[in-house]
C-alpha positions, 0 to 999 in steps of 0.5 A, a space after each residue: 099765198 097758198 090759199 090763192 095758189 090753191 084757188 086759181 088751181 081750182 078755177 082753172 080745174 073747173 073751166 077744163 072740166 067745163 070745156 071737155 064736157 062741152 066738147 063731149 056733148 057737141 061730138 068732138 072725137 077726143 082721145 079715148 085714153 082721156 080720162 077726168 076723175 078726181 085724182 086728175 083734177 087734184 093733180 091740176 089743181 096742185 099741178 096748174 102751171 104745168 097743166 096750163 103750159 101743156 094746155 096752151 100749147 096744145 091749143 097753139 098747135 090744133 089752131 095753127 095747124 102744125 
């Protein structure tokens, strides 16, 4: 139980990873005060939930318009 805790953690760290570097390498302005060291992503990956709850929410905001 744990272990799958962990594993969705960690799959979900990597597609964010994926995702900001993507965005940096097509020149997307990002926020300059982002920073993506390990201890954020440990913290993601125990911290999943949150971090996916503050991301879709983000996300709905930026498509929508709001």
């Amino acid at each position: 139980m744990i272990l799958t805790y962990l594993l969705i953690g960690v799959i979900f760290t990597f597609l964010i990873d994926i995702l900001i570097n993507y965005l940096y390498y097509l020149d997307v302005p990002l926020s300059e005060d982002m920073e993506w060291d390990n201890f954020h992503r440990f913290l993601c990956i125990i911290l999943w939930p949150f971090a996916l709850i503050i991301f879709i929410g983000s996300f709905l905001r930026k498509y929508f318009g709001e």
